[in-house]
The first five atom37 places (N, CA, C, CB, O) and aatype in JSON, in Angstrom:
{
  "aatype": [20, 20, 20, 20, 20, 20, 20, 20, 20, 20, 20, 20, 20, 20, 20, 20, 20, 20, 20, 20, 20, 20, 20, 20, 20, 20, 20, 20, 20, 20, 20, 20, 20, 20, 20, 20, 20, 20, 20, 20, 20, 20, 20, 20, 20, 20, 20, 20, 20, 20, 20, 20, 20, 20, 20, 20, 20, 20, 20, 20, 20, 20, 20, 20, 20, 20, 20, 20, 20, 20, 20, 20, 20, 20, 20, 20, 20, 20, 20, 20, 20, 20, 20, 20, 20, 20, 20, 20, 20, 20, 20, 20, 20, 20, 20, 20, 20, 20, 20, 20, 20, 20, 20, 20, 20, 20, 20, 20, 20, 20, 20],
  "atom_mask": [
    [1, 1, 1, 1, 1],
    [1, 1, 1, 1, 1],
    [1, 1, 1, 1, 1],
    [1, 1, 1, 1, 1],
    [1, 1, 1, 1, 1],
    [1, 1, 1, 1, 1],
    [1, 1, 1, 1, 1],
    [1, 1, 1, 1, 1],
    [1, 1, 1, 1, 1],
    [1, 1, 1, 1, 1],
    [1, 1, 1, 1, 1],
    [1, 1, 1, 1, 1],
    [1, 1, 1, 1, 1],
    [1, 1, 1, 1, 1],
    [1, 1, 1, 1, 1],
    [1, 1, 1, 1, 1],
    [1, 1, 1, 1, 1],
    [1, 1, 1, 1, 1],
    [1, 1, 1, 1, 1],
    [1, 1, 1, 1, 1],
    [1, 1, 1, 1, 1],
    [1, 1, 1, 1, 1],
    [1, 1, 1, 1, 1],
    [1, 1, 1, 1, 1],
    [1, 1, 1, 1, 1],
    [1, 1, 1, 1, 1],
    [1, 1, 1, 1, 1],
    [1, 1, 1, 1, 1],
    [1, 1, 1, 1, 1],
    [1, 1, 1, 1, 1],
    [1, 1, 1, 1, 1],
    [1, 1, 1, 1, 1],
    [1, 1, 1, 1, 1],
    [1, 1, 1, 1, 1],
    [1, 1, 1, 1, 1],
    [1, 1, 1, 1, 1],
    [1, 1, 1, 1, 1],
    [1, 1, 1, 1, 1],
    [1, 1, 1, 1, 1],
    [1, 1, 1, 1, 1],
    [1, 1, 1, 1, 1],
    [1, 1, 1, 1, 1],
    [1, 1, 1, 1, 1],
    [1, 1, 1, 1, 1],
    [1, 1, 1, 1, 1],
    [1, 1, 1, 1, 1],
    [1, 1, 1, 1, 1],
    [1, 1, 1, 1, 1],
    [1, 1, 1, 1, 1],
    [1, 1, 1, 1, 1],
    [1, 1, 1, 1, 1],
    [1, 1, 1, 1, 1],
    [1, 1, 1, 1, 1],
    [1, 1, 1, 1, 1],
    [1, 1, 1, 1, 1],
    [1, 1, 1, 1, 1],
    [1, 1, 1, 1, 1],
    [1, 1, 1, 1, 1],
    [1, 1, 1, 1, 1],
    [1, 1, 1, 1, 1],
    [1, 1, 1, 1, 1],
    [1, 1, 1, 1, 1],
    [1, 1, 1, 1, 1],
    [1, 1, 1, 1, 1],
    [1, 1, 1, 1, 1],
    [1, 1, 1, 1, 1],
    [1, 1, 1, 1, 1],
    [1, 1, 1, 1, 1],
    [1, 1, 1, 1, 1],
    [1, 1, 1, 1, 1],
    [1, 1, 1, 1, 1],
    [1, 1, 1, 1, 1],
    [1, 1, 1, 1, 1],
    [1, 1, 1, 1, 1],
    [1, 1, 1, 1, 1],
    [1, 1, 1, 1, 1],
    [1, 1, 1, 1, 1],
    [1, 1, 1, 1, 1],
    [1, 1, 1, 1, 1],
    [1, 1, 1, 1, 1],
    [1, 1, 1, 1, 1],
    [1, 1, 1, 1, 1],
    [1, 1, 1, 1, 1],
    [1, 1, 1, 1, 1],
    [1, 1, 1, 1, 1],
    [1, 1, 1, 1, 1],
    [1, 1, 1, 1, 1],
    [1, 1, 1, 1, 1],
    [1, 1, 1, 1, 1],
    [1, 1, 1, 1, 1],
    [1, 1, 1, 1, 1],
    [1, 1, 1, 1, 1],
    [1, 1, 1, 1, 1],
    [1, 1, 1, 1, 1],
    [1, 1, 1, 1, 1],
    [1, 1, 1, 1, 1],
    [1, 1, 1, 1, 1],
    [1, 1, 1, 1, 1],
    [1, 1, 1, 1, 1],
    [1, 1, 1, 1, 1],
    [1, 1, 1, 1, 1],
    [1, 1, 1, 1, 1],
    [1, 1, 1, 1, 1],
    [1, 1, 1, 1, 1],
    [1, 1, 1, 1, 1],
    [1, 1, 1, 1, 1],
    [1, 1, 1, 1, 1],
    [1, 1, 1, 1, 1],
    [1, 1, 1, 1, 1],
    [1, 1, 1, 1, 1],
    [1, 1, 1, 1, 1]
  ],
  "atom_positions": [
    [[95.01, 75.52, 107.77], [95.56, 74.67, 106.75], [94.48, 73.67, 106.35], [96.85, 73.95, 107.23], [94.17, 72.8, 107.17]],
    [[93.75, 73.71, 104.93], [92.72, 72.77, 104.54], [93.21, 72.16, 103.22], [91.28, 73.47, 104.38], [92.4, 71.97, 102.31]],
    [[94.52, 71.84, 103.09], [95.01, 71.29, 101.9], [94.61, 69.9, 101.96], [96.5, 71.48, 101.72], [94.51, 69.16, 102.94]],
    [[94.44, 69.7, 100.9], [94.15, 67.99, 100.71], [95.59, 67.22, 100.68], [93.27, 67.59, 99.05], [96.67, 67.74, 100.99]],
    [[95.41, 66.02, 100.3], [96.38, 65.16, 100.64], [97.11, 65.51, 99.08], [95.81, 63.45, 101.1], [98.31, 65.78, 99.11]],
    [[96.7, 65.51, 98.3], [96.79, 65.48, 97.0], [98.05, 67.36, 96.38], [94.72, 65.37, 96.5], [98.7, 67.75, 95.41]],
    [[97.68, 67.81, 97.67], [97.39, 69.42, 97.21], [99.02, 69.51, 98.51], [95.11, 70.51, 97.79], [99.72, 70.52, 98.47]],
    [[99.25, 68.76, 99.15], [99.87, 68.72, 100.31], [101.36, 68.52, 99.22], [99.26, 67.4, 101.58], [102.2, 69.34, 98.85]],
    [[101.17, 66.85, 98.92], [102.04, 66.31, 98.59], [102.82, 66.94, 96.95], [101.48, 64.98, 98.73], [103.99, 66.74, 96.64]],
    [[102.2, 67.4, 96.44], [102.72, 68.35, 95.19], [103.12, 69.92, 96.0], [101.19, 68.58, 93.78], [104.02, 70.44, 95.34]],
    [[102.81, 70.64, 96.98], [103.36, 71.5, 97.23], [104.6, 71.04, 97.86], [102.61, 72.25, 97.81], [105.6, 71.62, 97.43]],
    [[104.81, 70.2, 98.73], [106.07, 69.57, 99.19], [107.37, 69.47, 98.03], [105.64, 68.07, 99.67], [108.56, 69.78, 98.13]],
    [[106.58, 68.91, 96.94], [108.01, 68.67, 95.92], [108.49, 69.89, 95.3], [107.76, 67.65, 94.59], [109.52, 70.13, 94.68]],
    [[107.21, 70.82, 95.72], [107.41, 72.15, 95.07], [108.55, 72.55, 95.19], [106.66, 73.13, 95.48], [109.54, 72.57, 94.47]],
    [[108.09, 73.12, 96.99], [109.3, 73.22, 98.49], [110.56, 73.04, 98.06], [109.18, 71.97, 99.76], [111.44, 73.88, 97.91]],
    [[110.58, 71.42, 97.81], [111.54, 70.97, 97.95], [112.84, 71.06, 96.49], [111.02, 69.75, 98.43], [114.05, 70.85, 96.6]],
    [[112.02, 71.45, 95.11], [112.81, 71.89, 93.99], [112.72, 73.01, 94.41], [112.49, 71.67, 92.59], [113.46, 72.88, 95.38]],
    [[112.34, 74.17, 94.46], [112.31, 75.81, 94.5], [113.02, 76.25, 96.09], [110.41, 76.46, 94.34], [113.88, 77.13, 96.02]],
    [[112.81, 75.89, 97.05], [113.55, 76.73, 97.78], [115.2, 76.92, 97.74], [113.19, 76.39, 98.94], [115.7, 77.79, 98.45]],
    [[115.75, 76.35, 97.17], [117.24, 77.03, 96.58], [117.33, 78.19, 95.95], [117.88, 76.26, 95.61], [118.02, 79.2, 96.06]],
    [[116.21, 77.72, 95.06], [116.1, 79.31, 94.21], [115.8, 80.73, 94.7], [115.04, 79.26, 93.28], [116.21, 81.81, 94.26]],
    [[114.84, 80.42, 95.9], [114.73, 81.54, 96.89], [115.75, 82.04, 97.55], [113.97, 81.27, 97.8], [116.15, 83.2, 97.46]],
    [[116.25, 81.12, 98.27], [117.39, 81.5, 99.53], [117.79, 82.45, 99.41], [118.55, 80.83, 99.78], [117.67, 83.23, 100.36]],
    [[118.67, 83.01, 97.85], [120.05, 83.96, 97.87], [118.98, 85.81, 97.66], [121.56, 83.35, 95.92], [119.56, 86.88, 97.45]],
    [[117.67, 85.68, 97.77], [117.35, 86.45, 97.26], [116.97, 87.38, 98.2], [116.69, 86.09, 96.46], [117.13, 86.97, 99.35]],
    [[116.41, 88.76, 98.1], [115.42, 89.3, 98.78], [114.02, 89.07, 98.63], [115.58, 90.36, 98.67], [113.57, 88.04, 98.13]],
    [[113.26, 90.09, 99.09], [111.9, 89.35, 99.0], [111.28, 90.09, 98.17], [111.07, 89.15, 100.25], [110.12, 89.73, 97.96]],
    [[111.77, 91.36, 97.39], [111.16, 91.66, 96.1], [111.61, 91.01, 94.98], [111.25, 92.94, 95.82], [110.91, 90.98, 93.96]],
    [[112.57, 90.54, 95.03], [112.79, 89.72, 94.03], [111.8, 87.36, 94.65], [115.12, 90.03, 93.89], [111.23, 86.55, 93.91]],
    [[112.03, 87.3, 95.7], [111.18, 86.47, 95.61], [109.63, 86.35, 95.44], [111.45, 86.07, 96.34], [108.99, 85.38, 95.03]],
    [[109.15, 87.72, 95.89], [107.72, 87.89, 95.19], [107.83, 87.95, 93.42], [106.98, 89.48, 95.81], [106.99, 87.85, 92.52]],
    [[108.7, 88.08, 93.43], [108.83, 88.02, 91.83], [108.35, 86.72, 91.01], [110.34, 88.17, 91.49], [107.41, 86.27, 90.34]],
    [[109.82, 86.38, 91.59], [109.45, 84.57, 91.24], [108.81, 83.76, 91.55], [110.08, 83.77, 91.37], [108.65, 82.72, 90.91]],
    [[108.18, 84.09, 92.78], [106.82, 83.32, 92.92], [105.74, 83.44, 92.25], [106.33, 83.44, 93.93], [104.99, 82.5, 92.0]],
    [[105.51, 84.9, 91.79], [104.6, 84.95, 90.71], [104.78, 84.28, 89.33], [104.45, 86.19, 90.5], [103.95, 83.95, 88.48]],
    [[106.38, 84.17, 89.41], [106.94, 83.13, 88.26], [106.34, 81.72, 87.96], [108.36, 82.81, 88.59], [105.93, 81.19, 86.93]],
    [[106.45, 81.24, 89.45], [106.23, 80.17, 89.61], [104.75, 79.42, 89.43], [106.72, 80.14, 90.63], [104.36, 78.33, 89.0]],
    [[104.06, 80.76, 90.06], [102.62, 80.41, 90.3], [101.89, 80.28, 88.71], [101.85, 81.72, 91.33], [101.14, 79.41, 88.27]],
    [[102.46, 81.52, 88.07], [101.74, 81.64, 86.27], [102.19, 79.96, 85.64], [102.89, 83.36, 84.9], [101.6, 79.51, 84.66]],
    [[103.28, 79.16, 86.33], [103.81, 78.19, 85.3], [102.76, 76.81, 85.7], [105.73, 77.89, 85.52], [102.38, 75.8, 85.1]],
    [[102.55, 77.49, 87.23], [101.76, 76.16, 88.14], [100.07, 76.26, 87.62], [101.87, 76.47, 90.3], [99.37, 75.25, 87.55]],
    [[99.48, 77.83, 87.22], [98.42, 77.68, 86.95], [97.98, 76.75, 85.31], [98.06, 79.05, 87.13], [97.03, 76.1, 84.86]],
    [[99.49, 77.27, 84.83], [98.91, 76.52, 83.54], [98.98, 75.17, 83.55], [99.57, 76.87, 82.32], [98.34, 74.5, 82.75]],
    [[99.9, 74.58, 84.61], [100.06, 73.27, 84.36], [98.52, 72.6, 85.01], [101.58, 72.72, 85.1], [97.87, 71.8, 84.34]],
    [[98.13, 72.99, 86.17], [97.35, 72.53, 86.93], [95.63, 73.07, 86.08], [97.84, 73.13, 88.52], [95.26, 74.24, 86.07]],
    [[95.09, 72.28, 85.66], [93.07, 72.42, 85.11], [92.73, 72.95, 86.36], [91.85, 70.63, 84.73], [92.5, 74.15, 86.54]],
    [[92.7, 72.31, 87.0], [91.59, 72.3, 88.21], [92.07, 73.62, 89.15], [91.63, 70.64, 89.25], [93.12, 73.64, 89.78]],
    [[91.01, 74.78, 89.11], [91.52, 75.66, 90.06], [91.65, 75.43, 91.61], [90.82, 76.67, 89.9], [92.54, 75.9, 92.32]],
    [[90.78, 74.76, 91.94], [90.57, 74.62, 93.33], [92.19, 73.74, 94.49], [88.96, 73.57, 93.25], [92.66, 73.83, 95.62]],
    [[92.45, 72.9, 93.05], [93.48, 72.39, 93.34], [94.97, 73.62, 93.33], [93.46, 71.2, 92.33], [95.76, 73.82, 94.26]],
    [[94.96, 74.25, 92.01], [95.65, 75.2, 92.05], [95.77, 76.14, 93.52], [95.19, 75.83, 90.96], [96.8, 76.39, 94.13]],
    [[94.55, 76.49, 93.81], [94.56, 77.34, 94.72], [95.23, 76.49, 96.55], [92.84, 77.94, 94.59], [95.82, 77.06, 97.47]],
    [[94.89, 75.38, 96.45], [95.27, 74.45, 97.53], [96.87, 74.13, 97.26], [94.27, 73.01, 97.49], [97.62, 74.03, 98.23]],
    [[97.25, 74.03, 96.3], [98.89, 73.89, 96.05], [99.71, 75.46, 96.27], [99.17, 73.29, 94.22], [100.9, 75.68, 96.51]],
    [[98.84, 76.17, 96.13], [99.64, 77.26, 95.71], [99.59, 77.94, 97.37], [98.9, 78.27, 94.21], [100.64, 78.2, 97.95]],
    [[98.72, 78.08, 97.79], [98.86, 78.66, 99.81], [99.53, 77.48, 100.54], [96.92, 78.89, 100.89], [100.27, 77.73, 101.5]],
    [[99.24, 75.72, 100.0], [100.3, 75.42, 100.73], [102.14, 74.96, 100.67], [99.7, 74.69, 101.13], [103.06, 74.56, 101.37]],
    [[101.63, 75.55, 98.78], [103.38, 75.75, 98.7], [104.62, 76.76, 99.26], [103.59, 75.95, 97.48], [105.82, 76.76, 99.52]],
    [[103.05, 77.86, 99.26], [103.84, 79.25, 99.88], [104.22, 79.0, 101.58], [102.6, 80.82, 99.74], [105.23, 79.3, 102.22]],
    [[103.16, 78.43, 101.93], [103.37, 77.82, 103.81], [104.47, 77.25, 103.78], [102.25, 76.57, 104.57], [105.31, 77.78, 104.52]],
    [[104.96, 75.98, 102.96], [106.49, 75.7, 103.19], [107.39, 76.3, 102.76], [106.88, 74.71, 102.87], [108.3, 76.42, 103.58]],
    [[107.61, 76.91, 101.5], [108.38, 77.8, 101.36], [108.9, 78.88, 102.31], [107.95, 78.19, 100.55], [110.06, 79.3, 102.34]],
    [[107.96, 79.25, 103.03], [108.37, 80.15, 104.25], [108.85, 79.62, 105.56], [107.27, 80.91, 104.61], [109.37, 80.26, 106.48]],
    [[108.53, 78.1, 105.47], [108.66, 77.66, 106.9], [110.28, 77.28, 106.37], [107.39, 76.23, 107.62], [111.12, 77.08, 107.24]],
    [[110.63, 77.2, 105.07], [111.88, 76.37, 105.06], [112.61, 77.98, 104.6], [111.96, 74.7, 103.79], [113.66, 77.76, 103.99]],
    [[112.51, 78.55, 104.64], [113.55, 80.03, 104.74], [113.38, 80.51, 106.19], [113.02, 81.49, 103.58], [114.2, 81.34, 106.59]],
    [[112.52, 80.13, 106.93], [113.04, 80.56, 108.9], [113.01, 81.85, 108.16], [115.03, 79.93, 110.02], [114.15, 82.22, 107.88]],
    [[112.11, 82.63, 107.76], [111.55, 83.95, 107.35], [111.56, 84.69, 108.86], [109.89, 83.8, 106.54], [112.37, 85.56, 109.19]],
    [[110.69, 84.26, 109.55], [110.9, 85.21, 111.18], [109.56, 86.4, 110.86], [113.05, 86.34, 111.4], [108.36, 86.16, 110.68]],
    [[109.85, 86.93, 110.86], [109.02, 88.41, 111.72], [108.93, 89.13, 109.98], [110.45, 89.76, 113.42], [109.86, 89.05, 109.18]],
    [[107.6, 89.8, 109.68], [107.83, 90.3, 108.43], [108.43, 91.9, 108.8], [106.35, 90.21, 107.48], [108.63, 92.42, 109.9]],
    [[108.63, 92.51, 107.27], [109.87, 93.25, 107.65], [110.09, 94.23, 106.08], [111.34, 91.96, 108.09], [110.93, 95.07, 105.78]],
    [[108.67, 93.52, 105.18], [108.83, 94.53, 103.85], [107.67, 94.2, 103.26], [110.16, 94.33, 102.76], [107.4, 93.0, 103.37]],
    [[106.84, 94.9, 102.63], [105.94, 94.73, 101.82], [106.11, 93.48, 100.71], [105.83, 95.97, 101.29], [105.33, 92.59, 100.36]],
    [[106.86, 93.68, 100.49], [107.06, 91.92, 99.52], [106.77, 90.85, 100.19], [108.62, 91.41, 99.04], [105.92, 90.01, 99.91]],
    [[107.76, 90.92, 101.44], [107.67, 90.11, 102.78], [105.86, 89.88, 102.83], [108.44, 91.18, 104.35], [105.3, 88.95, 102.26]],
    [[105.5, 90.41, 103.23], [103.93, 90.32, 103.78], [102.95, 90.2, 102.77], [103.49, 91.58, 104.57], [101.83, 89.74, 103.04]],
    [[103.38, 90.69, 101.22], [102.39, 89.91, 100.36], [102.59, 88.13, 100.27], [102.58, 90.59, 98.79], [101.7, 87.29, 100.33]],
    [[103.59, 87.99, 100.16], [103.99, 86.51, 100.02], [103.15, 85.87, 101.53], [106.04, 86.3, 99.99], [102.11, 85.23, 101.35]],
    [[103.47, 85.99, 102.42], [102.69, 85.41, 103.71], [101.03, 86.37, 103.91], [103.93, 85.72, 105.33], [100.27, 86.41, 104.87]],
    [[100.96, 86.89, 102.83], [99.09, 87.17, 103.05], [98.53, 85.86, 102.2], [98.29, 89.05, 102.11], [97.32, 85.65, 102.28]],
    [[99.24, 85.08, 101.5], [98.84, 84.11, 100.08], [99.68, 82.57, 100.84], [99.85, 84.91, 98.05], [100.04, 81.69, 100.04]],
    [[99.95, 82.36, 102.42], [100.21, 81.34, 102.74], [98.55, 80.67, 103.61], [101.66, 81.56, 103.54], [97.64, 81.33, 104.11]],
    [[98.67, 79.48, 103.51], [97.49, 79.0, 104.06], [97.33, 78.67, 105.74], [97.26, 77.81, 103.27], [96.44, 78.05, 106.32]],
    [[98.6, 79.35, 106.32], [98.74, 79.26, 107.78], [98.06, 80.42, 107.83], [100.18, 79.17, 108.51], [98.1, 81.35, 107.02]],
    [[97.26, 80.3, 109.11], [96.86, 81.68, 110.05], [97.59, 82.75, 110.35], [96.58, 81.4, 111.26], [97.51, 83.97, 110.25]],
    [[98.56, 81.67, 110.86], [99.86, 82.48, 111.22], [100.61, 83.97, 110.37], [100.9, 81.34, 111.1], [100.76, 85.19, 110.49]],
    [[100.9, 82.8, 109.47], [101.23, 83.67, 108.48], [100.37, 85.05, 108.26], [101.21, 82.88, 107.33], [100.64, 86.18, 108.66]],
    [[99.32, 84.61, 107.53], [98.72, 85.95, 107.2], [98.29, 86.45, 108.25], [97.7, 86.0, 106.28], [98.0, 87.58, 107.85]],
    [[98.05, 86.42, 109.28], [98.56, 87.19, 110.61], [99.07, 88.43, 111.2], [99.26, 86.74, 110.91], [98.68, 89.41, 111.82]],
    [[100.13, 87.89, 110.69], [101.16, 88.7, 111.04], [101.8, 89.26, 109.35], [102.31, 87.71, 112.12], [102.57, 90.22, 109.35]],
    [[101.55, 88.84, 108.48], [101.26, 89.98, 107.41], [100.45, 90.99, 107.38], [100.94, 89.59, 106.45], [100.7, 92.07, 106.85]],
    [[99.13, 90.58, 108.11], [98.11, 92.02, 108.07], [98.6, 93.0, 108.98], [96.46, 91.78, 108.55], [98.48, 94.22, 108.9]],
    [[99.46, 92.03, 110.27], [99.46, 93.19, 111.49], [100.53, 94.37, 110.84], [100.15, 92.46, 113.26], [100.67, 95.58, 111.06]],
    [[101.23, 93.34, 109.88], [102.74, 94.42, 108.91], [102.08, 95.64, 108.17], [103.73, 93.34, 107.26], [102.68, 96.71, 108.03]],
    [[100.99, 95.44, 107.78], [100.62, 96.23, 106.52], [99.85, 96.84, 107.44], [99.95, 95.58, 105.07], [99.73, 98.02, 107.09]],
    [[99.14, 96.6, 108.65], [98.23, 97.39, 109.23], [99.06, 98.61, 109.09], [97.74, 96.97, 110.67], [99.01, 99.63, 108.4]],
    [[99.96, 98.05, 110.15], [100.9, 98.87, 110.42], [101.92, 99.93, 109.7], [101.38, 98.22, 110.86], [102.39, 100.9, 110.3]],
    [[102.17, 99.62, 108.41], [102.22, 100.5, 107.7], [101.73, 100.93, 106.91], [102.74, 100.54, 107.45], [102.25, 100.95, 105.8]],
    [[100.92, 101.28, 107.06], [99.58, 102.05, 106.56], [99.53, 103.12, 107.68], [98.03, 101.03, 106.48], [99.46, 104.3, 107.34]],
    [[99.55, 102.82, 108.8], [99.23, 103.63, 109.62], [100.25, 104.46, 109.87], [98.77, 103.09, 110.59], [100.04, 105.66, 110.08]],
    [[101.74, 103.83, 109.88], [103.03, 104.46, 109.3], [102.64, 105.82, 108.77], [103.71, 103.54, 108.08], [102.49, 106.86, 109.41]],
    [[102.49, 105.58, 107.24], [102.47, 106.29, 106.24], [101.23, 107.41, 106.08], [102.55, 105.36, 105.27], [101.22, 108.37, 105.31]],
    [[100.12, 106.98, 107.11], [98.93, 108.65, 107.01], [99.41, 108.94, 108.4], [96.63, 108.52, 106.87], [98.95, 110.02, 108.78]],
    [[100.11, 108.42, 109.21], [101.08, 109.31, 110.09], [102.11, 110.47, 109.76], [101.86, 108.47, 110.64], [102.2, 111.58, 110.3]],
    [[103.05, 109.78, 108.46], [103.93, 110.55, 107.87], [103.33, 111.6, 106.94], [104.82, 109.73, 107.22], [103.98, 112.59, 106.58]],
    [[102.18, 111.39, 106.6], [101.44, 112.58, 105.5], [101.05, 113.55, 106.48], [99.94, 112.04, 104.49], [101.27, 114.75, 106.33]],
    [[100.45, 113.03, 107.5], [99.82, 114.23, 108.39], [100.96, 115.11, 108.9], [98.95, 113.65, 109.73], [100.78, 116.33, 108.91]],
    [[102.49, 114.44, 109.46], [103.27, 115.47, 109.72], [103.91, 116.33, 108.56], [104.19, 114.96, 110.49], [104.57, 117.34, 108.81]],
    [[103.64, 115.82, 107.1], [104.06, 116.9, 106.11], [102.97, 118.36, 106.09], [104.07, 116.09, 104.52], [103.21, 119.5, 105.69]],
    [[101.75, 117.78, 106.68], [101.08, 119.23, 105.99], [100.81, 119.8, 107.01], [99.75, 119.23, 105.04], [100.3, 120.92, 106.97]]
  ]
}
């Protein structure tokens, strides 16, 4: 986590208007709207660097305030590859490692 103070405190209010909007959803539809969110945040925000510091640590609370848990879908694990915890993207790569490896498992038993 290398958010500035500046980059902290605007992802917080983010958090704190948008996670309602998340809750009722799944997570292909919340990768959705986060991309919603993010196209409305890039235009508002000049400064990319800032953009980019609001936007991994908006996604870090956003996830910490849905008690997300264990990933569990490809939507799931893009959203926490684009959080600014370790953690997070973490255990998104170990998801996608993993299915990946899934899936040229499942090709090899078709042929």
């Amino acid at each position: 986590m290398s958010s500035t103070p500046a980059a902290e405190t605007l992802a917080e209010e983010l958090a704190e208007r948008w996670t309602s909007f998340f809750i009722p959803k799944g997570w292909p539809e919340r990768l959705h709207l986060l991309h919603q969110v993010h196209e409305q945040l890039r235009e508002d925000l000049a400064d990319i660097e800032l953009y980019c510091d609001v936007s991994s640590a908006f996604i870090r609370k956003l996830i910490d305030r849905l008690s997300a848990g264990s990933v569990e879908s490809t939507a799931q694990a893009h959203i926490y590859a684009n959080s600014d915890s370790e953690e997070h993207r973490r255990v998104a790569g170990d998801f996608l490692a993993e299915s990946s490896a899934a899936s040229v498992l499942a090709k090899a038993d078709r042929s």
